[in-house]
N, C-alpha and C positions, 0 to 999 in steps of 0.2 A: 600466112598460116604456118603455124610451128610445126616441128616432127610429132609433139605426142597427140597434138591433133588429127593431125593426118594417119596418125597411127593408131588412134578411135576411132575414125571413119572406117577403115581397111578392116578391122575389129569386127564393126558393126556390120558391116557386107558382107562378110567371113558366115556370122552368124544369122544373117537374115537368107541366104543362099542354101545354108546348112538345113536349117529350118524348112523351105523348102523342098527342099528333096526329100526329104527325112518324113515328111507330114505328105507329098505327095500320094494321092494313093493308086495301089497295084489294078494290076487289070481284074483280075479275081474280087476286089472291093468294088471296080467300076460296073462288072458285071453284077456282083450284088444287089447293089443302088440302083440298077438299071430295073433287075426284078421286083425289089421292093415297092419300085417307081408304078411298076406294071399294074402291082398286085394293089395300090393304092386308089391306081384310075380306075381298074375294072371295079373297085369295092363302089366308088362314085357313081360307076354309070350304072350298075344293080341298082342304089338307092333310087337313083332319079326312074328308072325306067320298073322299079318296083312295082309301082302305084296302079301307074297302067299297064301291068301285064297280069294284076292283080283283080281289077279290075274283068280284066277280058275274058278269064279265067272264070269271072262268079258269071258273067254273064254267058258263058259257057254252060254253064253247070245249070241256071236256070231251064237252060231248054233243053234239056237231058232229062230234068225234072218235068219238064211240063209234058215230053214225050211220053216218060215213064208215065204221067196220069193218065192219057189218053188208052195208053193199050193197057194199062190194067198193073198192076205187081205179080213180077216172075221170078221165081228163086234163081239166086244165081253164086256164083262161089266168090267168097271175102275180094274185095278190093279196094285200091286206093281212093280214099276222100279228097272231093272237093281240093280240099287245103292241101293235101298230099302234092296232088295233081298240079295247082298253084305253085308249090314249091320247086318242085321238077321243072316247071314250065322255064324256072330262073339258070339252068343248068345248063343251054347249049344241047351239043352233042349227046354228052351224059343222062340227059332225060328222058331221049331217045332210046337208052338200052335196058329203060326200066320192065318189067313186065307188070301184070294188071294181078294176077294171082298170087294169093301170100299163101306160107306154109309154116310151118314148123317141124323142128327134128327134137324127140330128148333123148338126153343123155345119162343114161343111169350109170353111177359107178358105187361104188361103197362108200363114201366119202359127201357124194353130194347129187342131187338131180339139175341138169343143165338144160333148159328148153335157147334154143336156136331160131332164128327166126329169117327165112329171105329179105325180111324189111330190113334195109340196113346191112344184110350178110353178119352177124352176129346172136352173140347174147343176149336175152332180152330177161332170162329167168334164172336165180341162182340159188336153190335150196339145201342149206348142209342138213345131211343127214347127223351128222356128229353133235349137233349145236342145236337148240331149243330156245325159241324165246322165253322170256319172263314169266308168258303164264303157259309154256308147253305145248306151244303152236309153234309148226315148221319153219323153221328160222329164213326167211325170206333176206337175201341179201341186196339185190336192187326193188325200188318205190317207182312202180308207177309208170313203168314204161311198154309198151306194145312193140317197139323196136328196135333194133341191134342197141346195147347199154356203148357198143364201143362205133367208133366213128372218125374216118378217115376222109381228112381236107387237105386240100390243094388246089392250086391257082393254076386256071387253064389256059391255054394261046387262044380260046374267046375271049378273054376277058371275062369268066365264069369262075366263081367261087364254090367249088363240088364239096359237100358235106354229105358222105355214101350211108350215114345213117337216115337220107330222106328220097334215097331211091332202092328198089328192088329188086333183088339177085336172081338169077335164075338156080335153083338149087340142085345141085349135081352128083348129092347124095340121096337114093331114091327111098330108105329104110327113112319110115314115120318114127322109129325109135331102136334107140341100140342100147345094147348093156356092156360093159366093160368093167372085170375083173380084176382085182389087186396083182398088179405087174402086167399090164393088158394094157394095149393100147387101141386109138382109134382112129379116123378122121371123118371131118366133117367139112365138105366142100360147098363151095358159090361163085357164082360167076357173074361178072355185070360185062352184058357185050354190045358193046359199041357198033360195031359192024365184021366184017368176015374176018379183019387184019387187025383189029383193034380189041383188047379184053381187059378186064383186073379178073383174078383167079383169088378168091382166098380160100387158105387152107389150115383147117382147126386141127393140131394134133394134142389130145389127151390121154392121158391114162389114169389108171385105176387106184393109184395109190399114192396122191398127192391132189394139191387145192394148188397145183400149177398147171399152165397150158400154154400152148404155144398158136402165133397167126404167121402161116409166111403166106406174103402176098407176091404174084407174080402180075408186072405191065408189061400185057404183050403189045407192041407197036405205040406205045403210047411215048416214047422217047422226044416227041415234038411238040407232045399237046401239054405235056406238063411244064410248066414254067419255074425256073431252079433246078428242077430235078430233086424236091423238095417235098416230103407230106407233113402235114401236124398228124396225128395217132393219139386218144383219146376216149376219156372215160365222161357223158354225156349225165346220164343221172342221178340222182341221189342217193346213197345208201340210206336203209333204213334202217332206222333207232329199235332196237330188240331188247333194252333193260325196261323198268317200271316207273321209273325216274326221268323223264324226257330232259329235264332238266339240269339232273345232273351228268347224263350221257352229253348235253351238249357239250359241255366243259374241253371235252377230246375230242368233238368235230373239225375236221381241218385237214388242209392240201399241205402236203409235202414237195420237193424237190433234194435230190441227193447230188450236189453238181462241186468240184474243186476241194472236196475230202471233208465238205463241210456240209448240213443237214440245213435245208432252208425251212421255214414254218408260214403258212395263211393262216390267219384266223383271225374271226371279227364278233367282235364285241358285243356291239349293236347291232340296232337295222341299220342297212346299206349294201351297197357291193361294193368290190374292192378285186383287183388282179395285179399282177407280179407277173415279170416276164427276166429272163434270165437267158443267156447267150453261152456257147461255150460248149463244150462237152457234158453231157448230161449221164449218171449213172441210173435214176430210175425216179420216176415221179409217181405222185399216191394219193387216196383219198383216204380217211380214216373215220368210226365211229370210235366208239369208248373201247370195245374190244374186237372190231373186224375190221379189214381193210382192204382195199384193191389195189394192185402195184404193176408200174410196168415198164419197163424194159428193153433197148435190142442190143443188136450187137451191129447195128450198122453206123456208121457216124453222123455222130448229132450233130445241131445246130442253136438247139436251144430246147425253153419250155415254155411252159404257160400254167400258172394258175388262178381258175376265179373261184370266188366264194360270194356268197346272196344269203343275206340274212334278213327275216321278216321284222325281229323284234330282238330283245333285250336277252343275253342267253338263260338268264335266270328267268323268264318265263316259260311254262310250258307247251304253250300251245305254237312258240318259235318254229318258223320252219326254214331249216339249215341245209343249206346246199352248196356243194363242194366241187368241181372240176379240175383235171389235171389232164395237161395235154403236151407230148412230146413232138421233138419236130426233129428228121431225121431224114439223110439223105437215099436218093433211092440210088442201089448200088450197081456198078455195068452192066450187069447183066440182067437189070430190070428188076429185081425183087429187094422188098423191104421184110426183117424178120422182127416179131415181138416177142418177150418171154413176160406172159402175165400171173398174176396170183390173185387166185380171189378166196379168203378165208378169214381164220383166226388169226392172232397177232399172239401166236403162239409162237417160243423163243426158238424150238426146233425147227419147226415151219418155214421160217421164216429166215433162220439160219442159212437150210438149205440153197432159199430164195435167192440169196444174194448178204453177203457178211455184212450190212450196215443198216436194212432194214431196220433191224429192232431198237437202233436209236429211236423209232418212233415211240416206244415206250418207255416213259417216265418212270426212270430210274432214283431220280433223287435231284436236288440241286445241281449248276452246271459248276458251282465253284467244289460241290462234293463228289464229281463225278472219277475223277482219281482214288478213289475207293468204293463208292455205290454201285458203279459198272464191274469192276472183277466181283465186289461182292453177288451180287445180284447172280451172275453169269456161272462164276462158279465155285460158290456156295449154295445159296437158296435156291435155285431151279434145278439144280443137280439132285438135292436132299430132298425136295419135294418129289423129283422122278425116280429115287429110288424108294422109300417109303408107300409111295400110291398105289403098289400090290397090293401092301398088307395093309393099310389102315385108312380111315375116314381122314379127310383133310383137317377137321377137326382137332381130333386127336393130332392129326403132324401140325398143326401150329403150337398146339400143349407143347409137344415134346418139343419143338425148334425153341420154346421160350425159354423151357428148363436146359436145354443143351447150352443157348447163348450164357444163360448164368452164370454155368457153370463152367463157360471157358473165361466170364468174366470177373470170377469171383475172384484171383487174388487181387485185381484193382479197387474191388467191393468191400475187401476185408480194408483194406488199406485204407480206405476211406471212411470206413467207421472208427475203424480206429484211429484214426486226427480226428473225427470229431466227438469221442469220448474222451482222447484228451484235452481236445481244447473245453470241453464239458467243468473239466477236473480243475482247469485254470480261473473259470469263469471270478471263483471268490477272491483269488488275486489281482485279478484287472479290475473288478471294482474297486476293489480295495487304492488301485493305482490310482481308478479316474476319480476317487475322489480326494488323495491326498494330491494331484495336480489341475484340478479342476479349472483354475485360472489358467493356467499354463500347456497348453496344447501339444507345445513341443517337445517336453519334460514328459509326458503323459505317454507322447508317442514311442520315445528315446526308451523309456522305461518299461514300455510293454514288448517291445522287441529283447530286452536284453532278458526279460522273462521266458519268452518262446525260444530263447538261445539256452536259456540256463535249465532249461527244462525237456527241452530236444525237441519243441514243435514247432512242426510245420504250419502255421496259417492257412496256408493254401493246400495243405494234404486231403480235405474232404473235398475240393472243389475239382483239382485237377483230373482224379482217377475219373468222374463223372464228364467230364468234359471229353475224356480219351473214348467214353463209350456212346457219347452223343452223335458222334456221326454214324455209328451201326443201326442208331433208335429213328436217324434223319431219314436213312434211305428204307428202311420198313415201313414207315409212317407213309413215304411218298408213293413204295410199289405196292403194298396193299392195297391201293386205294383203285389202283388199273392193272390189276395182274389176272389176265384170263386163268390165271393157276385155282383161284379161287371160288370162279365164278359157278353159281348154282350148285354148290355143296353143300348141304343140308348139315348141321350139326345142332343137337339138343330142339331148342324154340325155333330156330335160326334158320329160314328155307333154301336161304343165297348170300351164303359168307362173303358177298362183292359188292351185297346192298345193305343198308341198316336195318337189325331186328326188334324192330317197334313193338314191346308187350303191352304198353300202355297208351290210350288216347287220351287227350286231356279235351274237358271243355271250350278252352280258349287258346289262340294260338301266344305265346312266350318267343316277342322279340330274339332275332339268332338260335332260337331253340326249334320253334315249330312247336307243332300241338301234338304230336308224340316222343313219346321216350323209349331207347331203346335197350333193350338188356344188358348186353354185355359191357355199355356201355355204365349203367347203375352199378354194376358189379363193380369195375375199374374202379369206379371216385371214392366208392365205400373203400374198397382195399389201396386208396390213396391215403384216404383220411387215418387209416387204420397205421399206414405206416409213417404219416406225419404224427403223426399221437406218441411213435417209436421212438422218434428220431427227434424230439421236441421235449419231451418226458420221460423217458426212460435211460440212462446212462448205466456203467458200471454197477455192481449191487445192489441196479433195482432203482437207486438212487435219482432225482428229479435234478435240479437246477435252473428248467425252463430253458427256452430257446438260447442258443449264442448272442443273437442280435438280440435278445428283450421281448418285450411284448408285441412290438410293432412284425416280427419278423417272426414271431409264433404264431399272431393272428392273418400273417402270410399263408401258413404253411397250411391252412384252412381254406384259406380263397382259392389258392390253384387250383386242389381239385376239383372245386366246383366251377372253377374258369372251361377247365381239361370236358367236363359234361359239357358246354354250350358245342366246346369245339369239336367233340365226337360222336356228339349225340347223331348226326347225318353220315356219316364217314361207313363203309365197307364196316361188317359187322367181326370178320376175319380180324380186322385191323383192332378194334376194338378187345377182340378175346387173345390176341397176343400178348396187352400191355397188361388186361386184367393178370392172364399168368405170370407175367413178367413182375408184374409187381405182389402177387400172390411170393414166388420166389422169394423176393427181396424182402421179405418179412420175415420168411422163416431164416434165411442168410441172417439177416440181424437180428435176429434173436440167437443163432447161433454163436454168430461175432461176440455180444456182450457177454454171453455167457462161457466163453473162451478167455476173456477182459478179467474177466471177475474172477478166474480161477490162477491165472498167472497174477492178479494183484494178493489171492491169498500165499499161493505158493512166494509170491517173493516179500511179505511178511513173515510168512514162515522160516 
């Protein structure tokens, strides 16, 4: 055996020993694996011993019922069902500290009404007073639930899987209902007690002048029963869909996670389910409709998240039913307590700000490759301009005036591009002239017509480029129009809800991409498209014609877009629509300005 053999053996032992230790894992991992280990048998032995405890349970229930027939029906106060009771049954100890009495607390503040519920020890009711559905019914924020919307799991030294939204608190706040006042606070207490030395306490603090709230939860003596020392913390049911449109409010249904400086997204397509799980340090997990959401939070350290999503059908159907959950998983800290900080409201930028500075990534600002200018735009510009203006004027009126204001910060680009292409207008009889004296010859043609744009001082590219510079300002209005609670249910002129399309017309049949209505402001735009393709196509320096630059093929262009621009905005936020009408209403009279500035410097320098 040579040295350089012997001296790749020693190499490879070097490196396989290395490897070893290095991949070895710590006791903190071994523990890990040990509880995950736990948490996977106990989940086995629930399944298997499901059935029959399930079972024993209904056969329970029968002869409750059959007692209840013999002595008659006696009024008696709300309690757990059957299934309830089934459920509990699966819980150990924990099902033990449920009680048989449900109650509820509400919560009035300025802002929102909050009903409370012992089922669960939570939420169960979320109505903003600030907010109005579609047709001016109390905006309802959670679908369909009887108990706590929020729900606290953890793995127990049974081998019990606790989900406290299916067991009953004992309620420790004795007021049926409290009111709290703008800078007023409150609380709202529950208790699940185990036995004399053993409790969970939670504790609801709100106040009056915010769509935030706070759960700290205290485990009294539970330091052995919980396994990890570990809860998942979550949001259970669905939000409900409050536009007219189910359809297009799908579009923004979907689970969030905020975790390593980056915004994660659930969202599904079709029918199915689908969930995402993420490790790590977790800043806040969410569920979202088109303009409301619930967020949540602590400040104790994480371990991870969870999101699932369940869709019935295709989202472009409306009768889909879209369901969204997000669930954090955080440690419970020495001295026994877990804290949340939640929000449940508008996806409002102030809001939301407060909430936590990343929130508002959830609304769609613009493209990701545009977001180097869509986000400051957006942030502070247009929600600044809107928040000052909404004293004095209809949102209406501030989208007029935000159209004519952009004009005219963008008008010397606007001049400059009219004017290359009233020059290049002016050129047109000499480039023919070029392409037919090189007709054969391609390269001659092309050599010759640049030395013209040089001997002449144009730019080719001067009408394209100014429009290209204002294309991303056009990108990201186009995109936050469309989800910008700024807009939502402001009535202007025909128009009831500048955040949904204002349909004046039904049509007999429905028109592929179009639908079977048409919307106003949306007919206004194409007309005042056409009108300034006609401009820009036909009208040149003194009045003068020459027809399109590109010829016929590219003038019978200038015709099709806007009626391409109606398929694509005939559905679109009707806000969005009356911007580009003014936008382009502007730009008509701009170029009509422009040539008749053209016309006066070509007489003056005749003169």
């Amino acid at each position: 055996m040579d040295r350089n053999t012997v001296t790749g053996l020693i190499l490879i032992l070097l490196v396989m020993v290395a490897w070893a230790y290095f991949t070895m894992p710590t006791e903190e991992e071994l523990r890990q694996q040990q509880a995950e280990q736990a948490r996977q048998d106990s989940i086995a032995a629930v399944q298997e011993d499901s059935q029959q405890a399930r079972q024993q349970a209904n056969d329970s229930a029968q002869v409750v019922e059959q007692q209840a027939d013999d002595t008659g029906n006696e009024s008696r106060s709300p309690s757990l069902s059957a299934e309830d009771e089934d459920e509990q049954a699966e819980m150990g100890m924990f099902s033990e500290a449920s009680v048989t009495d449900t109650s509820t607390t509400v919560v009035n503040t300025p802002l929102y009404r909050a009903v409370f519920t012992n089922v669960g020890g939570g939420l169960s009711q979320m109505i903003l007073k600030d907010y109005e559905s579609w047709d001016h019914q109390p905006l309802r924020m959670i679908a369909d639930t009887t108990r706590s919307a929020y729900s606290l799991g953890f793995l127990t030294s049974e081998n019990y899987n606790v989900e406290t939204d299916e067991l009953v608190f004992e309620p420790l706040t004795e007021a049926d209902s409290l009111s709290i006042g703008e800078g007023d606070t409150t609380e709202v207490k529950y208790a699940l007690n185990i036995d004399d030395e053993r409790r969970i306490i939670y504790t609801y603090v709100l106040n009056g002048d915010s769509h935030q709230y706070e759960l700290n939860v205290q485990f009294v003596g539970l330091e052995r029963d919980i396994i990890g020392g570990a809860v998942d913390f979550g949001w259970k049911p669905r939000l409900r869909f409050t536009e007219k449109d189910p359809s297009a409010e799908a579009v923004y249904a979907s689970a969030y996670v905020y975790t390593g400086g980056e915004m994660e997204q659930l969202k599904l397509s079709e029918a199915g389910q689908s969930e995402q799980n993420y490790n790590g340090d977790i800043d806040w997990v969410a569920t979202r409709t088109k303009f409301f959401s619930q967020i949540i939070k602590t400040d104790n350290p994480t371990q991870g998240a969870l999101l699932l999503g369940e869709q019935t059908g295709t989202t472009e159907q409306r009768s889909t039913k879209h369901h969204y959950q997000s669930f954090i998983t955080t440690d419970i800290s020495d001295q026994g307590t877990a804290s949340f900080q939640m929000y449940t409201g508008p996806m409002a930028y102030h809001a939301l700000r407060d909430y936590s500075s990343t929130t508002y990534d959830m609304v769609d600002t613009g493209y990701s490759w545009l977001s180097w200018i869509s986000d400051p735009l957006v942030k502070y510009l247009i929600i600044p301009y809107f928040g000052f203006v909404d004293p004095y004027m209809n949102v209406g009126l501030a989208i007029i005036l935000f159209a004519v204001l952009i004009k005219l910060v963008l008008y010397p680009l606007t001049k400059k591009s009219y004017k290359s292409m009233a020059a290049m207008k002016e050129l047109q009889p000499k480039m023919q002239e070029i392409k037919e004296k090189y007709a054969d010859d391609p390269e001659k043609q092309q050599k010759a017509t640049m030395k013209l744009y040089k001997e002449e001082g144009v730019n080719p590219l001067g009408g394209c480029l100014p429009n290209l510079l204002q294309l991303p300002i056009l990108i990201t209005l186009w995109r936050f129009f469309q989800n910008s609670i700024l807009i939502r249910q402001q009535e202007f002129l025909w128009a009831e809800d500048l955040s949904a399309p204002d349909y004046i017309l039904s049509l007999p049949f429905e028109i592929p991409f179009l639908g079977d209505q048409l919307a106003g402001f949306v007919l206004l735009m194409t007309a005042a498209m056409m009108v300034q393709s006609q401009l820009t196509g036909g009208m040149g320096p003194g009045g003068g014609g020459g027809g399109a630059a590109g010829g016929p093929n590219m003038k019978a262009l200038q015709y099709i877009f806007p009626f391409m621009l109606l398929f694509i905005f005939n559905n679109f936020a009707a806000g969005l629509s009356l911007y580009y009408l003014i936008y382009n209403v502007v730009s008509i009279g701009q170029q009509l300005l422009i040539y008749r500035q053209i016309d006066k410097e070509k007489e003056a320098a005749a003169a």
